[in-house]
Structure formats: structure tokens, C-alpha cells
Backbone as numpy.savetxt, mean C-alpha at the origin, in Angstrom:
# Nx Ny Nz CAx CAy CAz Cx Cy Cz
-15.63 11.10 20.51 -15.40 9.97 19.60 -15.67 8.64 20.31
-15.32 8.45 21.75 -15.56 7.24 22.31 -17.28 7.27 22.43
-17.70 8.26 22.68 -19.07 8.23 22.54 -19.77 7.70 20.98
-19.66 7.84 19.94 -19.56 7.97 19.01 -19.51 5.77 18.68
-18.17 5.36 18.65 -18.07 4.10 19.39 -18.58 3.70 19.68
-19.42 3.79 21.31 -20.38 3.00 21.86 -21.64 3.21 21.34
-21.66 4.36 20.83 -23.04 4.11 19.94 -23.28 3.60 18.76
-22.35 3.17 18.18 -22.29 2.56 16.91 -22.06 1.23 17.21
-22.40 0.66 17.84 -22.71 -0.85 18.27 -21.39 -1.74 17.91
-21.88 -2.94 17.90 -20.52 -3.94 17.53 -20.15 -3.84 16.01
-20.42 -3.03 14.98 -20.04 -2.88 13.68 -19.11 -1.54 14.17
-18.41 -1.20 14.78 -17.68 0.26 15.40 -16.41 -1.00 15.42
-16.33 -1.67 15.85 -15.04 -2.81 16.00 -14.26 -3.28 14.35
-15.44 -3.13 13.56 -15.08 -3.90 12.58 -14.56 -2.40 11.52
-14.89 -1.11 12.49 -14.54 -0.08 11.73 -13.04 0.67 11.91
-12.87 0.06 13.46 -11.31 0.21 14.08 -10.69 -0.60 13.62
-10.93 -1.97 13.26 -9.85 -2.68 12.88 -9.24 -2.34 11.79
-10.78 -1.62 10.45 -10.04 -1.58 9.24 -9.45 -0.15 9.55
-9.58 1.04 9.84 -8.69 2.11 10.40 -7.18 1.77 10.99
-7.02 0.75 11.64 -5.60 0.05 11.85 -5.24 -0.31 11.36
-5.77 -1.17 10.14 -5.37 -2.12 9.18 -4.75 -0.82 8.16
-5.44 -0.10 7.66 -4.56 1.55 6.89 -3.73 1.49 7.28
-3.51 2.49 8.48 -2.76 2.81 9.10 -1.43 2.25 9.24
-1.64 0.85 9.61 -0.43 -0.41 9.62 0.24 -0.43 7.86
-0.62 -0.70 7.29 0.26 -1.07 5.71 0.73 0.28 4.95
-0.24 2.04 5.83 0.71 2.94 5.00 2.10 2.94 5.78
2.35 2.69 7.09 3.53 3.21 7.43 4.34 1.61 7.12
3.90 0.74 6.97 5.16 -0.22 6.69 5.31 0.02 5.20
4.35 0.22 4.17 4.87 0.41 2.72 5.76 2.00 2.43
5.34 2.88 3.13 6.02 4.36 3.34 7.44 3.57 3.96
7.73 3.07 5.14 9.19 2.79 4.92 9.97 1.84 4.02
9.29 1.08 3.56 9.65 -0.06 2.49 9.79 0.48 1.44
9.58 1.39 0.80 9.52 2.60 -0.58 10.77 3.91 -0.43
11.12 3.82 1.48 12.35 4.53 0.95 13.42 4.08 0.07
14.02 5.10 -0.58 14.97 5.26 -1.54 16.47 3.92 -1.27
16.46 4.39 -0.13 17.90 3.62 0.19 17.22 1.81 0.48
16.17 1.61 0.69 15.72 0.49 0.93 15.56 -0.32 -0.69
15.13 0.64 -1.35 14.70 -0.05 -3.11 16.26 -0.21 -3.59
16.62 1.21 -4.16 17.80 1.09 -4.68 18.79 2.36 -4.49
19.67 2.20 -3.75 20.18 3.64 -2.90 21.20 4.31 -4.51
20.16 5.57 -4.20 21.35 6.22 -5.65 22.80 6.14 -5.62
23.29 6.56 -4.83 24.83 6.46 -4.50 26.07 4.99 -4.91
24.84 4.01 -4.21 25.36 2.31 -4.73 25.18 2.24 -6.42
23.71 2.99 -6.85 23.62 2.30 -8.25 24.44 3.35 -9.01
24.80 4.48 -9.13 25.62 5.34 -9.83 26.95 5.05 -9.80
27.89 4.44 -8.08 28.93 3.75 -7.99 29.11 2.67 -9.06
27.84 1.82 -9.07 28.32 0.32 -9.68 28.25 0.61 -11.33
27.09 1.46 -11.57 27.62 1.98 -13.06 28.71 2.65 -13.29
29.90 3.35 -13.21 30.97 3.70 -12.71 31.56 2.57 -12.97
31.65 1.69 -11.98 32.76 0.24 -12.19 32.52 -0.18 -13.54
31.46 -0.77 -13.95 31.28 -1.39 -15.20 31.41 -0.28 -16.35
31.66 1.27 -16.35 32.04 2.12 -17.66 33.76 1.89 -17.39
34.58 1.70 -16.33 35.61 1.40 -16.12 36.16 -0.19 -16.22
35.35 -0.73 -16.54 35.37 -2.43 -17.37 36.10 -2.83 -15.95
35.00 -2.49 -14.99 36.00 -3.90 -13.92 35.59 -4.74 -14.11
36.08 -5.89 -13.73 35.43 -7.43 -13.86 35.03 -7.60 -12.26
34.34 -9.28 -12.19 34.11 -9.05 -10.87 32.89 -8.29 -10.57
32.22 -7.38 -11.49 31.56 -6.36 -10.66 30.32 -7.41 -10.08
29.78 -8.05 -9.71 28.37 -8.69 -9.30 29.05 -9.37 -7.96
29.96 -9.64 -7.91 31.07 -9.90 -6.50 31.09 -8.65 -5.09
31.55 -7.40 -5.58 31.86 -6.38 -5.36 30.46 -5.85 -4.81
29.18 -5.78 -5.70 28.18 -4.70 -5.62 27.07 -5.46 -5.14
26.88 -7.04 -4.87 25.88 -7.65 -4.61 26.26 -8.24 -3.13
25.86 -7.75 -2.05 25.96 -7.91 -0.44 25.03 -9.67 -0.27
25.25 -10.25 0.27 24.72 -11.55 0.66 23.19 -11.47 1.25
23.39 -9.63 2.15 22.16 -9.84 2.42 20.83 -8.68 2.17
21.69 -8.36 1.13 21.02 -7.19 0.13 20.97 -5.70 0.43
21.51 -5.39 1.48 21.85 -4.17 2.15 22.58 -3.19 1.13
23.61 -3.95 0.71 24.58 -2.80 0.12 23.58 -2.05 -1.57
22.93 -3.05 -2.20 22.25 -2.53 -3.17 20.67 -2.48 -3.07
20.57 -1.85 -2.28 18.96 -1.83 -1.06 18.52 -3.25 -1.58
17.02 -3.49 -1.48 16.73 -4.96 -1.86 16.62 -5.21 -3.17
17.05 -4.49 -3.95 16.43 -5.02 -5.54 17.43 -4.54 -6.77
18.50 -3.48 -5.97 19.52 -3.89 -6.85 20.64 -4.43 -7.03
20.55 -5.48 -6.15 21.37 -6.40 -6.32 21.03 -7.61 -7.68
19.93 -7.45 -7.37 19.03 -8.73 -8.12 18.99 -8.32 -9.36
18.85 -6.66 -10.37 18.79 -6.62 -11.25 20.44 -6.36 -11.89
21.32 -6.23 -10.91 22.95 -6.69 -11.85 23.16 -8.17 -11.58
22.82 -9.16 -10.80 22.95 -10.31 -11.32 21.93 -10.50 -12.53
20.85 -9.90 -12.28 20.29 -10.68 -13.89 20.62 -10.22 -15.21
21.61 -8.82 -15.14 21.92 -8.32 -16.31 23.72 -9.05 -16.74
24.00 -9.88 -15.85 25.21 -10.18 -15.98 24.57 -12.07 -16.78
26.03 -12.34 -17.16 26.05 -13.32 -17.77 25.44 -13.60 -19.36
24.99 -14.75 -19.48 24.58 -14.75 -21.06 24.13 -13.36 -21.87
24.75 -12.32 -22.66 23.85 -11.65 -23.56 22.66 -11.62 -24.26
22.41 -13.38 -24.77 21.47 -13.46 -25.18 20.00 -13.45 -24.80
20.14 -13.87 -23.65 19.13 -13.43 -22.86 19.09 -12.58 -21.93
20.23 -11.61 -21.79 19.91 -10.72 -20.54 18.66 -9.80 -20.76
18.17 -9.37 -22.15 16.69 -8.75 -21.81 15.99 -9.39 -21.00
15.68 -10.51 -21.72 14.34 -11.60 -21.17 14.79 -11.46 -19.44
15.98 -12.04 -18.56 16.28 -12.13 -17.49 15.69 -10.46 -16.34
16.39 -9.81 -17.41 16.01 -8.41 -16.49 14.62 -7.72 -16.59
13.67 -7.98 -17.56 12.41 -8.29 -17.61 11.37 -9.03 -16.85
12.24 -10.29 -16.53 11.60 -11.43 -15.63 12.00 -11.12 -13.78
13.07 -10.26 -13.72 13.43 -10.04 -12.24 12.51 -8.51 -11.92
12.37 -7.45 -13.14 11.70 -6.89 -13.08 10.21 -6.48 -12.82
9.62 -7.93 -13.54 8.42 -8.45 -12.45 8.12 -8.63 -11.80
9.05 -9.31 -11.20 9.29 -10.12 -10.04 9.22 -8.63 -8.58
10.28 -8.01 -8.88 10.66 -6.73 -7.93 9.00 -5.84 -8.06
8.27 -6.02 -9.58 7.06 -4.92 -8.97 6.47 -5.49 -8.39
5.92 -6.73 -8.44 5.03 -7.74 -7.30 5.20 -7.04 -6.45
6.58 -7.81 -5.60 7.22 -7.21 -4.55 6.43 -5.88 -4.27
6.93 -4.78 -4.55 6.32 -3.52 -4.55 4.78 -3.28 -4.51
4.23 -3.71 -5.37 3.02 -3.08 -5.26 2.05 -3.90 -4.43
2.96 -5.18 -3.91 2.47 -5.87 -2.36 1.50 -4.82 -1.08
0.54 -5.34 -1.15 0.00 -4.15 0.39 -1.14 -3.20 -0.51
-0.38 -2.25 -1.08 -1.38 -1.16 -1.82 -2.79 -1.59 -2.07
-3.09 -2.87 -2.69 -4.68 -2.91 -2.92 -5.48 -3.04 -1.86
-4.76 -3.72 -0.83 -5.30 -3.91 0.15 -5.91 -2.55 0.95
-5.67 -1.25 0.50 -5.99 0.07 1.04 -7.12 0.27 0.64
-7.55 -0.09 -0.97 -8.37 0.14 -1.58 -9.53 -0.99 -1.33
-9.11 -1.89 -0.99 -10.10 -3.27 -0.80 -10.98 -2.23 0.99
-9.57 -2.15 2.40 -10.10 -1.80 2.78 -11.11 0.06 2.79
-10.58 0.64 1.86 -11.34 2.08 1.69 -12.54 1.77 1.20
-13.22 0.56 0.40 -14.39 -0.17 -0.24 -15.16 -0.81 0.41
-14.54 -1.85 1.89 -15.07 -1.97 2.70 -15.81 -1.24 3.78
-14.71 0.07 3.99 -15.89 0.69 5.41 -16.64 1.27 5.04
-16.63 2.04 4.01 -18.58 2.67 4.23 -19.74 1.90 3.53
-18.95 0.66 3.36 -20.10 -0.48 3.12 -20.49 -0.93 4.20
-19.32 -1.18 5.80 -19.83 -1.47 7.24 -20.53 -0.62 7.74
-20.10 0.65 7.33 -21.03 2.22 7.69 -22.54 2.17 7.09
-23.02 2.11 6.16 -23.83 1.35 5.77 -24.99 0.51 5.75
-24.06 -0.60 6.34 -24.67 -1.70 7.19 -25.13 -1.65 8.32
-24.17 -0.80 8.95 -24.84 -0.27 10.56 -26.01 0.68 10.50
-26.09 1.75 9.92 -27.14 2.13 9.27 -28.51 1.78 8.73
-28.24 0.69 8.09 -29.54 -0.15 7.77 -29.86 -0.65 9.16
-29.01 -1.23 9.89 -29.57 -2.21 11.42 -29.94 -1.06 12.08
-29.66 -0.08 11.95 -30.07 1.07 13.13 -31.57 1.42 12.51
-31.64 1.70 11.36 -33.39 2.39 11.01 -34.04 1.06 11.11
-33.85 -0.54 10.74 -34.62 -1.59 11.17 -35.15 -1.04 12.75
-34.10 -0.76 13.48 -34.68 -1.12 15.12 -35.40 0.14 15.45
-35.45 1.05 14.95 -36.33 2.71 14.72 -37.31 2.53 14.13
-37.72 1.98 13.49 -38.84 0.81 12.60 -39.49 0.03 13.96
-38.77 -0.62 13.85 -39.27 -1.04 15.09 -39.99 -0.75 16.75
-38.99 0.23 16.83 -39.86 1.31 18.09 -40.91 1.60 17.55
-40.88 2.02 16.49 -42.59 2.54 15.64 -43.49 2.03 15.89
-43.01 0.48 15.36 -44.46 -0.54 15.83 -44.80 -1.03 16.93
-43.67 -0.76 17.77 -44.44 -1.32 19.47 -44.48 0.31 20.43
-44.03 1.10 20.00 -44.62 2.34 20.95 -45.04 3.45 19.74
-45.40 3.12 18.60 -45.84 4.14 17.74 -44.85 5.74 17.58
-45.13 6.77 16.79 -44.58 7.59 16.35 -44.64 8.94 17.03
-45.40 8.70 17.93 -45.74 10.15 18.79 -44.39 10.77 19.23
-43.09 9.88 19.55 -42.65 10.42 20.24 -41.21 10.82 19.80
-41.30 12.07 19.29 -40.06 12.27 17.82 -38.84 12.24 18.36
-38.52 12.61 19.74 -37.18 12.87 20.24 -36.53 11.26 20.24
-37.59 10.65 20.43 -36.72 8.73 20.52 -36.54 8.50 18.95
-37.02 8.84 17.91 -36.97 8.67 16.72 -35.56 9.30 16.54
-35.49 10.71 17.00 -34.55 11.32 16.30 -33.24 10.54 16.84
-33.47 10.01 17.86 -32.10 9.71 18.53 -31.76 8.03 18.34
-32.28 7.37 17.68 -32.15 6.26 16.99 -31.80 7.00 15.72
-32.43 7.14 14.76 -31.61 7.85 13.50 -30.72 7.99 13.46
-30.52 9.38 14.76 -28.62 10.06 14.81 -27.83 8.99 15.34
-28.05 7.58 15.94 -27.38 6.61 16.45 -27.25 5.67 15.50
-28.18 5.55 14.47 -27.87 4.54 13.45 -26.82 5.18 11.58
-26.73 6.65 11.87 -25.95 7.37 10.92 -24.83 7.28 11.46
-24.53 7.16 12.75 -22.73 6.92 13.34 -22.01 6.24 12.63
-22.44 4.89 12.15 -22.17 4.19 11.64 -21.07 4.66 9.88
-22.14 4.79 9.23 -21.79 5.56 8.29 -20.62 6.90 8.02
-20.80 7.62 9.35 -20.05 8.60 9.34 -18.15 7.87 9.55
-18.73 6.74 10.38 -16.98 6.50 11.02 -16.39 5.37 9.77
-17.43 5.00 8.79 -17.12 4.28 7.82 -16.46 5.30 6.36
-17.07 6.05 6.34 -16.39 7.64 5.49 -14.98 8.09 5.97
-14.99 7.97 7.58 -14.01 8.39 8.07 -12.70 7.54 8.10
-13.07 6.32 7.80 -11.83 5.33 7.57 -11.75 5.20 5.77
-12.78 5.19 5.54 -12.44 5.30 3.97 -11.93 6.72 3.19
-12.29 7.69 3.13 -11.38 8.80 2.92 -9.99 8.95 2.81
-9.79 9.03 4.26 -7.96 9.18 4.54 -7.36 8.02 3.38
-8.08 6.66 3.92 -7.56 5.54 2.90 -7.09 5.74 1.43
-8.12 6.44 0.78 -7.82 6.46 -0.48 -6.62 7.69 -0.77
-6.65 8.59 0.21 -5.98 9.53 0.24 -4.54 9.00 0.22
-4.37 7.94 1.46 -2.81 7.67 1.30 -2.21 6.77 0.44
-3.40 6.11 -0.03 -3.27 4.99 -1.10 -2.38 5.90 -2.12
-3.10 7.27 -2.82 -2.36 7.50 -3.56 -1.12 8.15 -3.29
-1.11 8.77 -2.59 0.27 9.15 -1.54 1.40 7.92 -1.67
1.15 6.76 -1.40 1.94 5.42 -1.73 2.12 5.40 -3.62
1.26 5.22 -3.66 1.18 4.75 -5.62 2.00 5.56 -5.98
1.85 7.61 -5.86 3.05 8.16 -6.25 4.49 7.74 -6.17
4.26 7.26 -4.26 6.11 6.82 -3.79 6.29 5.48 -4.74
5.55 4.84 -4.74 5.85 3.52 -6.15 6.29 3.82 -7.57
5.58 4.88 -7.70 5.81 4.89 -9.13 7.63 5.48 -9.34
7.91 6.41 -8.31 8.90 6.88 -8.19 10.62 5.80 -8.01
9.72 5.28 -7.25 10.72 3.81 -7.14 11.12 2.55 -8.39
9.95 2.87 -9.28 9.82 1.86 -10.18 10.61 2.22 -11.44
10.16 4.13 -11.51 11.13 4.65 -12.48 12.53 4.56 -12.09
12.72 4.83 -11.31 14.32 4.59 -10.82 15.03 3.07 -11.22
14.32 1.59 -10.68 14.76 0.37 -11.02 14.55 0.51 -12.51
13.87 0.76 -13.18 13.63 0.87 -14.65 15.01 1.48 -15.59
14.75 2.79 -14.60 16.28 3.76 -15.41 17.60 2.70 -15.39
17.78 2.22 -14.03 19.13 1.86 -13.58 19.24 -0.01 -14.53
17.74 -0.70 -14.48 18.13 -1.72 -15.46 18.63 -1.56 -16.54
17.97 -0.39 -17.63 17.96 0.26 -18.79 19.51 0.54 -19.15
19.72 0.79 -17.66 21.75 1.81 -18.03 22.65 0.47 -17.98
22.08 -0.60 -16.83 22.80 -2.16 -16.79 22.62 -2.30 -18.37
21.68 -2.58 -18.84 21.42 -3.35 -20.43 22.65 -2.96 -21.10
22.19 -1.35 -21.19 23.06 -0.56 -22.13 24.94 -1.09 -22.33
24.91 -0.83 -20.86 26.62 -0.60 -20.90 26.98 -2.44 -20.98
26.02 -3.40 -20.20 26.44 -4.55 -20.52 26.52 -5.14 -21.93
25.57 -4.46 -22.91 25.72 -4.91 -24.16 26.92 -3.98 -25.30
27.29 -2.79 -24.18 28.01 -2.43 -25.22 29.39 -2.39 -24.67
């Protein structure tokens, strides 16, 4: 592979970075999508509990200062389901936006970079048969083994651009599932706030 690298010229740099760049946003969005980080079941089933038992107070009790106790986002959707009735749809609608932003933060960027590398793969490719082209015209074609080995040096390119784009899309959706999973959950648990706050 380091061979591989040095033969793929200075477009091999621009193919590691985006391979890191994956790499970096699946494992920070994979821990940012755990369960206890969005909305820990245990806290949101507790705090529904308090409010079928009409405590008062409850947004005191269940909302931590620094968002820990109702992972990061459900704190935010029992303050917005508390207070005025008349608008608590509109409110928990509008925080609900707000929280998928949040969430689906990072993800395109997998797909932007899975679109980019085997367009750099590609590119290196084209610069590699230009300069094989080129041997042509100043030492002519007689001599197939230098041909072949410019070719197989200018397809590297391509190959390590497949190779960062693949996995990419692969974990992209690997993430989108863990999102969607997270989203149904804030969805359910606003839905049960609405409910019991309006009734």
C-alpha cells in the first residue's frame, strides 16, 4: 500500500486526507448518536412517569443545567412542551428542527466526501495517461513494458479513490440508520410530552 502511495503521486495526499476525513466524522457521529447521549430511555420513561403522576415542577427536576441528565435533547423538548398550551405544538415542532439539524450535522459531508474521491482517482488517472502520451511522443511505442507501467501507475489513482469512496457510502448509511433510530425515539417521546401535557 505504501508502494501504491508513492506511486500515485501528490493526488495520493488528497486521497488520505479524505479517507481521514470518513473515518473522523463516522466515529464522532457513531458516538454522538448513542442512545444515552440523544435521549437516555430510562430519564425519558422516568419523566413521563412524573408528569402521569401530576408532579409539578417537573422541567426543574428533569432538565440538568448541563444537559447530561436528559442526554442533549431531552431536556430541550420538555421545556418546549411546558408552558403556554397554545402553542406548545408550534414550540415542540420548532425545537424539533432545531435537534434534527443538530443531528444530521456531519452525514453529508460523507457523501460530499464519497463523490469526491473517485473524482481525485480519476483525475490522477487522466495526469497519468497525459504523461504515457507523452513518453509516446519523445521515445515512441516500441517499448510496451514502459507503457504498461505508466498505465498501471496512472490507474492507482483511481483504485485508492474507489477505495475511500466505497467504505464511505457504506458507513454513511450505517449512520443514517443510527439517525433515523434516534429521531424516532425524540419524535415518540415529544408525541407522549404533547399528549399527557394537553391532557
Amino acid at each position: 500500500m505504501n508502494e501504491w502511495l508513492l506511486r500515485a503521486g501528490w493526488l495520493a495526499w488528497p486521497l488520505v486526507a479524505c479517507a481521514l476525513g470518513v473515518l473522523t466524522i463516522f466515529i464522532e457521529r457513531w458516538w454522538f448518536f448513542r442512545q444515552r447521549n440523544v435521549l437516555p430511555a430510562a430519564w425519558a420513561s422516568e419523566c413521563l412517569q412524573a408528569i402521569d403522576e401530576g408532579k409539578k415542577f417537573v422541567t426543574v427536576r428533569f432538565v440538568s443545567t448541563n444537559g447530561s441528565v436528559g442526554g442533549r435533547f431531552g431536556g430541550a423538548l420538555l421545556q418546549a412542551a411546558e408552558g403556554d398550551p397554545a402553542t406548545r405544538r408550534e414550540r415542540l415542532e420548532d425545537v424539533g428542527r432545531q435537534i434534527g439539524r443538530r443531528l444530521e450535522r456531519g452525514i453529508d459531508w460523507l457523501s460530499t466526501l464519497a463523490a469526491v474521491s473517485p473524482l481525485l482517482g480519476l483525475t490522477g488517472t487522466i495526469l497519468g495517461m497525459i504523461q504515457v502520451f507523452q513518453r509516446i511522443t519523445v521515445a515512441g511505442a516500441g517499448d510496451a513494458q514502459v507503457l504498461a507501467g505508466g498505465i498501471w501507475m496512472a490507474l492507482i489513482t483511481t483504485v485508492l479513490g474507489l477505495m475511500v469512496a466505497i467504505p464511505a457510502l457504506i458507513l454513511r448509511q450505517i449512520l443514517i440508520g443510527r439517525l433515523e433510530a434516534r429521531i424516532t425515539e425524540l419524535e415518540g417521546f415529544a408525541a407522549a410530552l404533547g399528549e399527557r401535557m394537553d391532557g
